[in-house]
C-alpha positions in Angstrom: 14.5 87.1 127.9 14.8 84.1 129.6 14.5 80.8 127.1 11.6 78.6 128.9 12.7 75.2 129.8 10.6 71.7 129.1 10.7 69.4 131.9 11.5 66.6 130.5 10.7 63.4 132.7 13.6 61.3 133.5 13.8 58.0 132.0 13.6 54.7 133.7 16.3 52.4 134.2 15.9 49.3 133.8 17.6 46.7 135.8 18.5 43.5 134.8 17.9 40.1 136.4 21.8 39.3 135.8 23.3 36.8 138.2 26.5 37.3 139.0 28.9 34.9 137.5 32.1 33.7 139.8 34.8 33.0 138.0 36.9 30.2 139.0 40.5 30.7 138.9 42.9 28.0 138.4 45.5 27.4 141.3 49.0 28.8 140.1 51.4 26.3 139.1 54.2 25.2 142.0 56.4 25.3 138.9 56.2 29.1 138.1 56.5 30.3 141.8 60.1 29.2 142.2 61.2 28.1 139.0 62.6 30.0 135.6 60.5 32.8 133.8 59.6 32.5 130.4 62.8 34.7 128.9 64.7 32.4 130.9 63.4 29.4 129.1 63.6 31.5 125.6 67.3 32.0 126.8 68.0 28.5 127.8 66.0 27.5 124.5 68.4 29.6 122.1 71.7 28.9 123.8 71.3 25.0 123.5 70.1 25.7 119.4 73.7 27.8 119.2 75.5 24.5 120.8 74.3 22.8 117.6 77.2 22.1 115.2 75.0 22.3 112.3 73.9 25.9 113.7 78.2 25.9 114.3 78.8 25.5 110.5 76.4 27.2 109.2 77.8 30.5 110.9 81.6 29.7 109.5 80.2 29.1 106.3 78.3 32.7 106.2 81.5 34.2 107.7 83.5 32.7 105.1 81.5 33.8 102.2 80.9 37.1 103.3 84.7 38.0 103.9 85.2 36.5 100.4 82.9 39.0 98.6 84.2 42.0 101.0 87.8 41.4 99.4 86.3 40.5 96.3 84.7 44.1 96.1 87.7 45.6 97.3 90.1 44.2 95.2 87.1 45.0 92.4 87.6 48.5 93.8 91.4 49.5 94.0 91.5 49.2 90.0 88.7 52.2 90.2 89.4 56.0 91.5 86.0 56.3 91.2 84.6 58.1 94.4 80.9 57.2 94.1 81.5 53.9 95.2 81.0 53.1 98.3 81.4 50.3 101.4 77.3 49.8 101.5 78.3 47.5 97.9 81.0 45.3 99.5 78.4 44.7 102.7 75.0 44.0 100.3 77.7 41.7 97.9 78.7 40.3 101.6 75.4 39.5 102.6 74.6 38.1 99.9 77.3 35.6 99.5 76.9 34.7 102.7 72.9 33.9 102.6 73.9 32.0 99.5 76.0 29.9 100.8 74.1 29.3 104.1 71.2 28.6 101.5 73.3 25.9 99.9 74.4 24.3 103.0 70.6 23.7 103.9 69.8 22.5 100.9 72.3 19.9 100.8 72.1 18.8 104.3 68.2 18.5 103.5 68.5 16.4 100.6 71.0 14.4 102.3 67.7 13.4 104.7 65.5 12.7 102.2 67.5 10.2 100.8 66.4 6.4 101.3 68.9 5.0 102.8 70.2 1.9 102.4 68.0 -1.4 103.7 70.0 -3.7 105.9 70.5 -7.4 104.7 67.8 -9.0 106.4 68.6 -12.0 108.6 68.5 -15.5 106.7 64.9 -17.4 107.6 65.5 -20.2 110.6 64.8 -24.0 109.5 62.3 -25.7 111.3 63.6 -28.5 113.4 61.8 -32.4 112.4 60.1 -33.2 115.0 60.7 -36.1 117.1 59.3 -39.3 116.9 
């Protein structure tokens, strides 16, 4: 038995009275064709932030506090036998001496900014001459 098909009519498409747009393109720069990518200008960008001294100090400082608290831990350590301590304590206690006192070095160079700082003397006011008769 053979299923009888309805015919169905085919709808119309409509078509649209859409003009076609052209999209104007702006002329490349002369700048990107032969000149440095934009990682190259991140790069160039990061290495003269590292040149910084601030950014210099800041690094020592971290360094500094974090190999304190690593021989702080491990000096805390040799008293113990215990074995369920472990190096992850003397890295988060090193990571967080050294944030601290990266965090302190900010702070201090910040509010060294703010300060007002002190107004010049200001140059003594000029006489006026008498004029001449």
């Amino acid at each position: 038995m053979a299923k009888a098909t309805t015919a169905k009519t085919p709808k119309k498409v409509k078509k649209s009275a859409k003009a076609v747009k052209a999209v104007a393109r702006a002329k490349p720069d002369a700048k990107k064709k032969g000149g440095k990518s934009k990682a190259s200008d991140a790069a160039d960008a990061l290495w003269k932030l590292a040149d910084h001294p601030l950014v210099g100090e800041l690094i020592a400082l971290g360094a500094a506090a974090a190999v304190a608290a690593i021989a702080e831990q491990s000096i805390a350590r040799s008293g113990k036998t215990k074995k369920g301590v472990t190096s992850s304590v003397a890295v988060k206690a090193a990571g967080t001496a050294a944030a601290a006192a990266i965090g302190q070095r900010l702070i201090s160079e910040f509010t060294e900014i703010k300060k007002p700082k002190a107004a010049k003397p200001s140059k003594p006011a000029k006489v006026a001459k008498p004029a001449k008769a």
